[in-house]
C-alpha positions as CSV (number, residue, x, y, z in Angstrom):
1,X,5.6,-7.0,-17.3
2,X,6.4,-4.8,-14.3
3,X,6.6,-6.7,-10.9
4,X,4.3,-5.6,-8.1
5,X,7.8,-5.5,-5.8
6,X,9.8,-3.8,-7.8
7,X,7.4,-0.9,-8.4
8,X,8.5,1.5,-5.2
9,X,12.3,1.2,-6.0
10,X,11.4,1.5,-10.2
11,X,9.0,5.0,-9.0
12,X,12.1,6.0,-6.1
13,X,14.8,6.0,-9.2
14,X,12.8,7.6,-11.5
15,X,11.7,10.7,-8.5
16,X,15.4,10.6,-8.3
17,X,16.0,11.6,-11.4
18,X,13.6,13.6,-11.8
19,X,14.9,15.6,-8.9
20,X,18.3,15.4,-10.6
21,X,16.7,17.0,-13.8
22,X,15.2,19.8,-11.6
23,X,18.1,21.3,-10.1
24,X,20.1,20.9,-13.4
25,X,17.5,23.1,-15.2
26,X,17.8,25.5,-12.5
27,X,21.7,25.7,-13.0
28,X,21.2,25.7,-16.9
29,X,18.6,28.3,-16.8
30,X,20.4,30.7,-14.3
31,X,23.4,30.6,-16.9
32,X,21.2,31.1,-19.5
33,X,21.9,28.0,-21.6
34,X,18.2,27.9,-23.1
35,X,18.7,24.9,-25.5
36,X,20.5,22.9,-22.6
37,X,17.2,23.9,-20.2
38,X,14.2,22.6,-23.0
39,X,16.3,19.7,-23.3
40,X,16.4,19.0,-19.3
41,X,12.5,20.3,-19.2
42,X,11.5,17.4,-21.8
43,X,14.1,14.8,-20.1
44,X,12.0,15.8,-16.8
45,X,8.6,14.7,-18.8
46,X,10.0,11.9,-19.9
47,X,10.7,10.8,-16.7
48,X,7.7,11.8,-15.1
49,X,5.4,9.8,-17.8
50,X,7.9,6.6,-16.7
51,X,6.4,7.1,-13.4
52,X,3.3,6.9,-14.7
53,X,3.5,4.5,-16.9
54,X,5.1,2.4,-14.1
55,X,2.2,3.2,-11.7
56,X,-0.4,2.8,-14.2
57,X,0.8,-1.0,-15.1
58,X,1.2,-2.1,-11.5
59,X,-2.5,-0.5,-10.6
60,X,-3.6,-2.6,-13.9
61,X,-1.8,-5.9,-12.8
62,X,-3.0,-5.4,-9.1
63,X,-6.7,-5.1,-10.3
64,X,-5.7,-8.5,-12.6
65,X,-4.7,-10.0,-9.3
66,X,-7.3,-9.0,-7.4
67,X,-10.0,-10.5,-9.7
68,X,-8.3,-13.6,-9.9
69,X,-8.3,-13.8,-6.6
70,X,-12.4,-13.7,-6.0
71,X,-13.0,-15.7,-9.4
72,X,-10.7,-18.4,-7.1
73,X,-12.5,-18.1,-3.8
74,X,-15.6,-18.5,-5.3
C-alpha cells in the first residue's frame, strides 16, 4: 500500500530519474552506442509506468478514502 504522503516525493524520484535516463540516452545515442540507448529508452518506460502505477494507486486509495468518508457522515 502506497501512502497518500509519500506519493509527491515517490513521483519527484522517479521524474528524477527519468530525467537522469534522458540525458544518458542523449549521450549514448550521440556516441552511437545503440544497445546502451534501447536499454536506457526501456529503463525510461519503466520508470515512467512507476509513476503511473504510483499515481494510479494513490488516485484509487483517495477515492477509498473519500467514500469512507460520506458512508461515515451519513
Amino acid at each position: 500500500m502506497i501512502n497518500i504522503q509519500h506519493k509527491n516525493a515517490i513521483v519527484g524520484a522517479l521524474v528524477a530519474v527519468v530525467a537522469v535516463l534522458s540525458a544518458l540516452v542523449i549521450v549514448a545515442s550521440v556516441t552511437q552506442m545503440y544497445a546502451l540507448t534501447v536499454g536506457l529508452i526501456v529503463a525510461q518506460l519503466a520508470s515512467l509506468g512507476a509513476v503511473a502505477y504510483v499515481s494510479t494507486k494513490t488516485r484509487e486509495q483517495n477515492n477509498e478514502l473519500f467514500c469512507a468518508s460520506l458512508t461515515v457522515t451519513k
